[in-house]
N, C-alpha and C positions, 0 to 999 in steps of 0.2 A: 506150830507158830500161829498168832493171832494177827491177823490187821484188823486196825479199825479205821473207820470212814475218823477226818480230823485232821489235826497236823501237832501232834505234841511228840516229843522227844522220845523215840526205840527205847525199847529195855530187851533182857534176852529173853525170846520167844513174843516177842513182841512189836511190832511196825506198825506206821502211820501213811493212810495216803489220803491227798482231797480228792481225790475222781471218786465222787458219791453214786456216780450210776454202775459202780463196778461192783459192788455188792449183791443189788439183784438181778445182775446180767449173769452171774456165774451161778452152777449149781455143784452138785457133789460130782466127784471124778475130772472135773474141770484142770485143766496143768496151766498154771500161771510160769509167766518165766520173770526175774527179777535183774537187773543189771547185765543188760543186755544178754538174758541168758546163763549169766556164770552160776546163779542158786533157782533150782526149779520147786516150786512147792505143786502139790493135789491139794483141791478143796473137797474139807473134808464135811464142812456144813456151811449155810451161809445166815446171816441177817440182816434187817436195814441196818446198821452199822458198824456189823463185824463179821470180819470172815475167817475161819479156822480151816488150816490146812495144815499139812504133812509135809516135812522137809524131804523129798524123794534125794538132791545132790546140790553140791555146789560149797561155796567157801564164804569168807567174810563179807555181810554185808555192809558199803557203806553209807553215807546221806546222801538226800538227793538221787536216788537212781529213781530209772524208770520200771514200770512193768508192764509186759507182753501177756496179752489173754490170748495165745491163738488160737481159734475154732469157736470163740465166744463171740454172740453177737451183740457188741457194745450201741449202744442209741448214740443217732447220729446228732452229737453236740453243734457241730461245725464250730464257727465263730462265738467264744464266749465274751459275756460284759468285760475281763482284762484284758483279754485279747484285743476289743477294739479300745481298750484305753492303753495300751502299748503301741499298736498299731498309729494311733493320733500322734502320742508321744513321740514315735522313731519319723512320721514323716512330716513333724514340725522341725526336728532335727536336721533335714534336709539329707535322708538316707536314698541311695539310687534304687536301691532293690531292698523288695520283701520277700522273703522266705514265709510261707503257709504249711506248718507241720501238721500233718497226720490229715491232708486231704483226703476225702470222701466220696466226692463229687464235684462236679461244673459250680453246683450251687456255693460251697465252700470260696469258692477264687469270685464269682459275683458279688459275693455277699464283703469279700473285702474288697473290691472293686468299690462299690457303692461307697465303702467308709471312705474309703480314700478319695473317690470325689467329694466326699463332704468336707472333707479336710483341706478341698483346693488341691489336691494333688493327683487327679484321675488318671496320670500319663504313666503313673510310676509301675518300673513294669514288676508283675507278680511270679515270683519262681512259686510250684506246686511241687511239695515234697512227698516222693511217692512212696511210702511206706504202710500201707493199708493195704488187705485183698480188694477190698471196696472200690478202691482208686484205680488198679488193676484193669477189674471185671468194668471200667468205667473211662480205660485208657482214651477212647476216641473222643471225649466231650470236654474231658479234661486239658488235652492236649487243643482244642478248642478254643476254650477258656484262657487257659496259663498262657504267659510270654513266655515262659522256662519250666523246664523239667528238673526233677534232681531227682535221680533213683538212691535213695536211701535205702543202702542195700542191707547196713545194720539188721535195723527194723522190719524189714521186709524178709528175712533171714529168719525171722523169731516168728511171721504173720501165716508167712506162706510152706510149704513142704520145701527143704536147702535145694533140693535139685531143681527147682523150679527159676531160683533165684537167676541165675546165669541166662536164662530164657528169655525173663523178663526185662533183662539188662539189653539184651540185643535186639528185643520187638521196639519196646520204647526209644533206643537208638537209630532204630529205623522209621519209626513212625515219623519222631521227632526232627529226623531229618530232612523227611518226605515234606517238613511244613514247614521247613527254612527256622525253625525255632532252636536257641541252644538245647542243649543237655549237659548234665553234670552227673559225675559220678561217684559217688562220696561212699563211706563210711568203710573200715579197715582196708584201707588201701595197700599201706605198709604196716601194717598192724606191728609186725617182731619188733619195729624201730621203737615203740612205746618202752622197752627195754636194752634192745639191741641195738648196735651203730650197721650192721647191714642189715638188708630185706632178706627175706628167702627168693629161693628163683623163682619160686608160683608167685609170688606177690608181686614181681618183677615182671614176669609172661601177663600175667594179672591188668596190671597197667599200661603192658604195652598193647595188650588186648583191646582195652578200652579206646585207646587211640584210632586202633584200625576199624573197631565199629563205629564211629562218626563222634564219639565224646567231646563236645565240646572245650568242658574241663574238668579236672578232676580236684574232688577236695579230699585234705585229708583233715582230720578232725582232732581220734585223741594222741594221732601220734607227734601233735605241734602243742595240743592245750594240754595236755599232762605227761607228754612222753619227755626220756631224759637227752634225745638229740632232738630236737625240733628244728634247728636249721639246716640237720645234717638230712632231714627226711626231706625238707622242703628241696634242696641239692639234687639228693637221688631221685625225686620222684619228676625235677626239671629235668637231668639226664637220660632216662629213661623216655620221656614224651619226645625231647628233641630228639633219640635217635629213630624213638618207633615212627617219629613223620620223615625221615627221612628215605621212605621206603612210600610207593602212592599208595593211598585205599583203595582196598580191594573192590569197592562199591562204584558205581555209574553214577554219573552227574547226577545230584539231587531235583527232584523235582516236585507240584506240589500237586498230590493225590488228588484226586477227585474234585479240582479245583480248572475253571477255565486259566488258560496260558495265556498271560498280558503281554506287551509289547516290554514293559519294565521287566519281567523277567526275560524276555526274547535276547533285550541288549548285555543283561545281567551274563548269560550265559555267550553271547558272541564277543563279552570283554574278556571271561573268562580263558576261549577257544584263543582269542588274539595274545593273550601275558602268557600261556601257553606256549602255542606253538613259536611265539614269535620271541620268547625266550626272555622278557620284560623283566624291567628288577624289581619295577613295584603296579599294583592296581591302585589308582585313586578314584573313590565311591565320594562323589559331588553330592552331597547329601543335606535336607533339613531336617528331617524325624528319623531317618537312620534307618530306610527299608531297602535301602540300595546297597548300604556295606551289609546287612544283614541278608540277603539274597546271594551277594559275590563270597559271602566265608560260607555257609552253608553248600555250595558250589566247587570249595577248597581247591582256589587259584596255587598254583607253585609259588606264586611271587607274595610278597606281601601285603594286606590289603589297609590302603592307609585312607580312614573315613573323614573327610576334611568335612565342616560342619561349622556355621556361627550360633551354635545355640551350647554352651557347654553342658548343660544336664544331658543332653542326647550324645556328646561326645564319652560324658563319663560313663554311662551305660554300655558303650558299644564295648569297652575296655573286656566288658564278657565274653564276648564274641569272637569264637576261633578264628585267629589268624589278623584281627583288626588291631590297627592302630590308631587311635583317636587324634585330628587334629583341629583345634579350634582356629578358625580363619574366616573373616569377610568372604564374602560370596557376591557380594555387587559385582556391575559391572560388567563386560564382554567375556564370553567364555575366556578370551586369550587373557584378557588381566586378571581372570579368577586361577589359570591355571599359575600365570606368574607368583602370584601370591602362594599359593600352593607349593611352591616348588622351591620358593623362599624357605620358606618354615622347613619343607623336606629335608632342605642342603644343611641347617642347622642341627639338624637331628641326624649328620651324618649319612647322607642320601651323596656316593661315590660322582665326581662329576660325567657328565655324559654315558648317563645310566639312563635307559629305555623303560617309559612312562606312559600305561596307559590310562586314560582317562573316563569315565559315564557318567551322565548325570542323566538318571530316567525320574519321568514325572509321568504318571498316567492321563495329564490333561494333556495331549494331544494339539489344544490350540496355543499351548505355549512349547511354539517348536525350537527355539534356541535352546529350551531344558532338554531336551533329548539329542543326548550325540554322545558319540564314541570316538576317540582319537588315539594316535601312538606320538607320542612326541620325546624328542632325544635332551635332557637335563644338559643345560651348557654349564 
């Protein structure tokens, strides 16, 4: 089979790719993998713009797939020219979250960082898709950098040796949790529903797996964009999440590594200990940027945690965030009129009468002491 650097229409024994630095990154004995793996070729020679390899396995290729060099050391592109004109694009559209595929490094989430202040939009937070060894060997700078993680376990499957993959799934769900940050779990989750109406039970143990390692959420990919139940996946794969939480993690209160312990999270964690033991139906996180509900789900309260908020771009965002409910409401005012209002909006959203309510609102200024308090109050 030949590729050549380009983008003109396959013939047989013949493909087109634009990644032009993939030509002289690869040498002879090299094993490319092509559509996530399903057709594996050797490179049998290479050029600046054509590479001949040997079909070793695999079946039909079709358009549009990716290809996997693994063991090859690709030049690190990061951010290309269309990438920041899609990037400008999607956050003039007014999108809450970016996705950054095939992160590298810190530099990689920076470097969209910077665009997206240029765009006006510096708040918006950055998911880092982790699908590279590079980003691996680089997990603490990265995790740094990102507001969110995604293990791309696909790709990461195709990058890294397969047994390694499941290791990586649960250091980065650890880490990630250590720094109150989500995590996301993606790529064949329920893979057999792409043609089957059930999972198998490894795919089933699989995802409830991920729950009990700290997973924030889990995506599924081509079992909704090309598979033939897509609602019936989205169903089992809700089912499955609700029952594995109905069982606690196995893990201790989250904390944050190698970070001094503030007073915001001190309260975070005595709101948690109080909806707890005190048997609460819901946690409400008093919040303007959204580090208070994000501290309390990170912490994974029993109860629900409902992030009341006057700013809606920060309410929409939180919607990621295990365990949060987003509420946009006024915050003027005496704690008691903020919680009134709050508790308004609750009872409409079907919040049971005289249901136990606890309340925090942490602020690290210190001189505004009416922002810091914790309460239990009973929903009339």
């Amino acid at each position: 089979m030949r590729h050549g650097i380009g983008d003109f229409i396959g013939t047989h024994g013949r493909v087109s790719t634009t990644y032009a630095p993939l030509a002289s990154a690869v040498k002879p004995a090299d094993r490319l993998l092509l559509d996530d793996g399903r057709v594996e070729v050797e490179v049998e020679s290479a050029e600046a713009l054509r590479i001949v390899t040997r079909v070793i396995g695999g079946s039909e290729l079709g358009e549009n797939k990716g290809i996997n060099a693994p063991n090859v050391p690709l030049p690190q592109v990061g951010i290309t020219d269309k990438d920041a004109v899609d990037l400008k694009f999607g956050l003039q559209l007014g999108v809450d979250l970016v996705a950054l595929s095939f992160v590298q490094s810190a530099g990689d989430i920076w470097t969209a960082r910077k665009l997206a202040e240029q765009a006006g939009r510096g708040d918006v937070p950055l998911i880092a898709k982790l699908e590279r060894p590079e980003a691996i060997a680089r997990l603490e700078e990265v995790l740094v950098a990102a507001d969110i993680v995604m293990v791309a376990r696909g790709d990461l499957g195709l990058e890294l040796p397969l047994e390694r993959v499941p290791r990586v799934q649960k250091e980065v769900l650890r880490l990630a949790r250590a720094r109150g940050i989500p995590a996301i779990v993606a790529t064949q989750v329920l893979e057999s529903m792409r043609t089957d109406p059930r999972p198998t039970r490894a795919e089933v143990s699989d995802a409830a797996g991920a729950v009990d390692g700290g997973a924030d959420a889990i995506m599924l990919s081509g079992e909704t964009a090309i598979g033939a139940y897509p609602v019936r996946a989205v169903e089992t794969l809700a089912n499955i999440i609700r029952d594995a939480e109905e069982m606690p993690p196995p893990w201790a209160m989250a904390t944050s590594e190698g970070q001094r312990v503030d007073h915001v999270q001190a309260l975070c964690d005595a709101a948690v200990t109080l909806a707890n033991q005190g048997q609460a139906d819901a946690v409400v996180a008093i919040t303007r940027e959204g580090r208070t509900a994000k501290l309390l789900s990170a912490r994974r309260p029993r109860a629900p945690i409902y992030a009341a908020s006057d700013r809606e771009e920060v309410a929409r965002r939180l919607a990621l965030w295990w365990g949060v409910v987003p509420l946009v409401v006024g915050l003027e005012g005496t704690p008691d009129d903020c919680a009134e209002r709050i508790l308004a909006t609750m009872r409409t959203m079907g919040l049971p009468p005289h249901s136990t309510v606890v309340f925090v609102n942490a602020t690290p200024d210190l001189d505004q002491g009416h922002a810091n308090f914790l309460r239990i109050r009973k929903a009339q």
